[in-house]
C-alpha positions in Angstrom: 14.8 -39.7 80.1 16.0 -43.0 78.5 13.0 -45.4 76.6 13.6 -49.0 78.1 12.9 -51.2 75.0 11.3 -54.3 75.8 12.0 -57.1 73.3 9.2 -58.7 70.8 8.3 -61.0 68.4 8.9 -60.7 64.7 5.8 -60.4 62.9 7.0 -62.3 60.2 9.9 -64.8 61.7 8.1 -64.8 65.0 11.3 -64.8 66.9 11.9 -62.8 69.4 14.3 -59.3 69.1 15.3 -56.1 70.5 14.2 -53.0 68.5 16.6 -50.4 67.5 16.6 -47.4 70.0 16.6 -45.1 67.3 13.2 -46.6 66.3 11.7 -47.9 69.4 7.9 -49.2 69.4 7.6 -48.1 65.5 10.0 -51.3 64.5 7.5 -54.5 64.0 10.1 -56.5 62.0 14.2 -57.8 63.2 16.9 -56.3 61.0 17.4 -59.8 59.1 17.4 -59.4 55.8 14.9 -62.1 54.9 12.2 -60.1 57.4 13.6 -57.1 56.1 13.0 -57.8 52.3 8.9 -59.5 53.3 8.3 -56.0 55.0 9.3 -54.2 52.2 7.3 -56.6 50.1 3.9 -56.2 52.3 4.1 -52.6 52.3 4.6 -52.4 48.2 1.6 -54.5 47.8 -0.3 -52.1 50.4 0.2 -49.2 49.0 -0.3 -50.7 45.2 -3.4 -51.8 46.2 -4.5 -48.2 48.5 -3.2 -46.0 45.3 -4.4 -47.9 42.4 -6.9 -45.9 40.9 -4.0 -42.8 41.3 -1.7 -45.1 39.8 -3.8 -45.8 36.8 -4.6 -41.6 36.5 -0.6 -41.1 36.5 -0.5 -43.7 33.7 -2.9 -41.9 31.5 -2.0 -38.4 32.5 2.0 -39.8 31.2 0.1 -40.7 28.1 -1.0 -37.3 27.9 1.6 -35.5 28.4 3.9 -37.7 25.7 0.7 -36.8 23.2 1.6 -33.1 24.3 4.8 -33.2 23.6 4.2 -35.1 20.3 2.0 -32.0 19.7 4.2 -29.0 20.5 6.9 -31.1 18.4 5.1 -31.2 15.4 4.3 -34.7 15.7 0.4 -34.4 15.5 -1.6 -31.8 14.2 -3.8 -30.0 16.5 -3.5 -28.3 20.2 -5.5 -26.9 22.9 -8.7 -25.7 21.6 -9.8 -22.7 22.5 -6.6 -22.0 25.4 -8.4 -24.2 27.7 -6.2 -25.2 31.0 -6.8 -28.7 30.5 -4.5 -29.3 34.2 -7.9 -27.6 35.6 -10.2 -29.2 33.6 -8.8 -32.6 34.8 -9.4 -31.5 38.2 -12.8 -31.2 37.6 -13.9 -33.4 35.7 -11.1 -36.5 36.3 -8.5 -37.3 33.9 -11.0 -40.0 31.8 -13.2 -37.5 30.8 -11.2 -34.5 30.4 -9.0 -36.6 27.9 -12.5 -38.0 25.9 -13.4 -33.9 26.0 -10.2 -32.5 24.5 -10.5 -35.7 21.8 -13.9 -34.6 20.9 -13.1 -31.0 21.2 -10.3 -31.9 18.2 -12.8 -33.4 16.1 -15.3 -30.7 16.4 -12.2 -28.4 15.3 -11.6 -30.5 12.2 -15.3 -30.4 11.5 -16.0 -26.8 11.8 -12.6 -26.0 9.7 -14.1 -28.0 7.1 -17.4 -26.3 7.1 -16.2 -23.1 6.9 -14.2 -23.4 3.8 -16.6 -25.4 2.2 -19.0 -21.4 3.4 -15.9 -19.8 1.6 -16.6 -21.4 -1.6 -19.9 -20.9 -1.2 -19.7 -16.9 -0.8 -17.4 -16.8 -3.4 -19.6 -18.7 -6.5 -22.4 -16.7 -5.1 -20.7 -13.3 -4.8 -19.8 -13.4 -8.4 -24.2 -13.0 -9.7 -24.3 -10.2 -7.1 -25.3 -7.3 -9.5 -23.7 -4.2 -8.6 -25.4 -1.0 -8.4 -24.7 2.2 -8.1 -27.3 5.2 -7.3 
């Protein structure tokens, strides 16, 4: 059964054409190239402004992954503390936070590796007056 296409206006050169058959009631626009290039244009700016927050996670979570990479290359000290899946943590928590927690989790790291060897040299001055008996 053949689709009879009736013919309609533009909606941005308002004059009148005959959609593609191919397309049929899904073509809003003529095939002009001006039209063509606006429609391309509108949707861009749709979608940028429907996906922006996603748009803004990718960016970050590209930051991330280039500060990963610096990581595994040597490039900064440090990696994931304690084997966490930080791909899951994201998830739950949303890529803002999950990057503050891993930053704060690599401070806490530096912090505790300090206080235990400054513990080390502790036990060792005081393990040297430990008097040793035996029965």
């Amino acid at each position: 059964m053949a689709m009879v296409l009736k013919k309609r206006p533009c909606r941005i050169c308002r004059r009148w054409f005959l959609p593609d058959r191919r397309v049929g009631d899904r073509q809003k626009v003529c095939t002009s190239a001006e039209c063509q290039t606006e429609r391309h244009r509108r949707n861009c700016r749709d979608y940028h402004a429907g996906h922006s927050r996603e748009m803004k996670e990718e960016r970050v979570s590209a930051r991330v992954r280039r500060y990963g990479s610096a990581e595994k290359s040597g490039g900064v000290s440090g990696g994931s503390p304690g084997g966490l899946d930080w791909d899951a943590v994201r998830d739950l928590v949303g890529l803002q936070s999950a990057v503050i927690f891993r930053e704060a989790g690599k401070v806490l790291r530096l912090e505790l590796r300090d206080l235990v060897r400054l513990e080390v040299t502790v036990i060792k001055a005081e393990s040297g007056k430990v008097l040793l008996c035996h029965p």
